[in-house]
N, C-alpha and C positions, 0 to 999 in steps of 0.2 A: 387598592386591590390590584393583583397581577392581572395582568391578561393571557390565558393559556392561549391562547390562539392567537395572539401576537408574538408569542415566545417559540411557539413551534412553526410557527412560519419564519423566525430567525434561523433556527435550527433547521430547518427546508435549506434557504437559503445559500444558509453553508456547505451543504451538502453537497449545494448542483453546483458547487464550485470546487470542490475536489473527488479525486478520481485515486482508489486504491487500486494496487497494487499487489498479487500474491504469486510469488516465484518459491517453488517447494522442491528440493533435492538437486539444486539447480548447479552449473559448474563454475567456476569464473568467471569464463566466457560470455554465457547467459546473461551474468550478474551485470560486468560489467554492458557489456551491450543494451538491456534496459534501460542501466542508469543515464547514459552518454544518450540514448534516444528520450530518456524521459526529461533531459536538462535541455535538449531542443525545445521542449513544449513549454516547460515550465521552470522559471527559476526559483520555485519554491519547492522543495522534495525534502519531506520526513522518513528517514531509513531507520528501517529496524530489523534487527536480527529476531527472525520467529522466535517463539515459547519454547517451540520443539526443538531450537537450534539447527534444524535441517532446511532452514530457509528465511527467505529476505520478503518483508513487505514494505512498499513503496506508497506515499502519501505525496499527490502533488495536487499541488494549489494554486488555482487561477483565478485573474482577476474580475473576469465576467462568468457567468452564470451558463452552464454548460446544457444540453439537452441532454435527454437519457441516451440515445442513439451517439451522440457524440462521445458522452462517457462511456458506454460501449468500444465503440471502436477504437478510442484510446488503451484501453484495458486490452483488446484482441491484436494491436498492434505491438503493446509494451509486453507480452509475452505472457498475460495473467493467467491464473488456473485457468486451463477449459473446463472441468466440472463447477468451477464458479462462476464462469462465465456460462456455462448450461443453463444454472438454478437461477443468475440472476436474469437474462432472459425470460426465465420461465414466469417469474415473479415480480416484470417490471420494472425490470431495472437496477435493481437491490446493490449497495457496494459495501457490505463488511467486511472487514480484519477483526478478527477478533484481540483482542490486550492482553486474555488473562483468560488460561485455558487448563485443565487437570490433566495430570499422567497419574491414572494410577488414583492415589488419595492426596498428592502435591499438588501443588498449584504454581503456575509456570506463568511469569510475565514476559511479553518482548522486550527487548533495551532497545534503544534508540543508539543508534551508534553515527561517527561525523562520515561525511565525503571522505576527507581524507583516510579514514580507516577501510571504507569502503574499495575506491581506489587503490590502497597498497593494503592489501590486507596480510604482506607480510612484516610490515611498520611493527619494529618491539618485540619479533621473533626471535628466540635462539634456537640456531639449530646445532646439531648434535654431528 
């Protein structure tokens, strides 16, 4: 028989050990600045290009188990929403991205895209 409560305390687990990321409308600048501050912290970082295409979330992962305060200021340092950082406060600490988001009656997923695309994000352009 499973054990749910040994399997959501894995699931905890995981969690206090990474710290999302959500940059919305953001410029380059921004982008890269983030990333270069978030590779200080952590050599593990999952980059996705939002649903909406008008913005980047960041997934970094640590080896020890983080406090909500610490994940906190991680998030208000690396430049996160302030309205996500409002609610999650409000709520304890809460750290969503959402994967898979509707416009409309569509249904919109993030991609994940590499550093190096990130970094040169003109890598594969033609320009005109």
């Amino acid at each position: 028989m499973v054990n749910v409560g040994s399997i959501a305390q894995v699931i905890i687990n995981a969690k206090e050990r990474e710290v999302g990321i959500d940059l919305d409308r953001c410029n380059d600048m921004s982008i890269l600045t983030t990333y270069f501050n978030a590779k200080s912290l952590s050599d593990s970082i999952r980059i996705y290009k939002s649903s909406s295409e008008r913005g980047y979330h960041f997934i970094l992962k640590f080896d020890d188990p983080l406090t909500v305060e610490q994940r906190l200021a991680i998030r208000e340092y690396l430049g996160d929403c302030v309205g996500r950082l409002y609610f999650s406060r409000m709520r304890g600490g809460d750290d969503i991205l959402f994967d898979l988001k509707t416009q409309g009656s569509e249904w919109r997923r993030r991609k994940e895209i590499s550093e190096a695309t990130l970094i040169n994000p003109y890598n594969g352009r033609k320009f005109k």
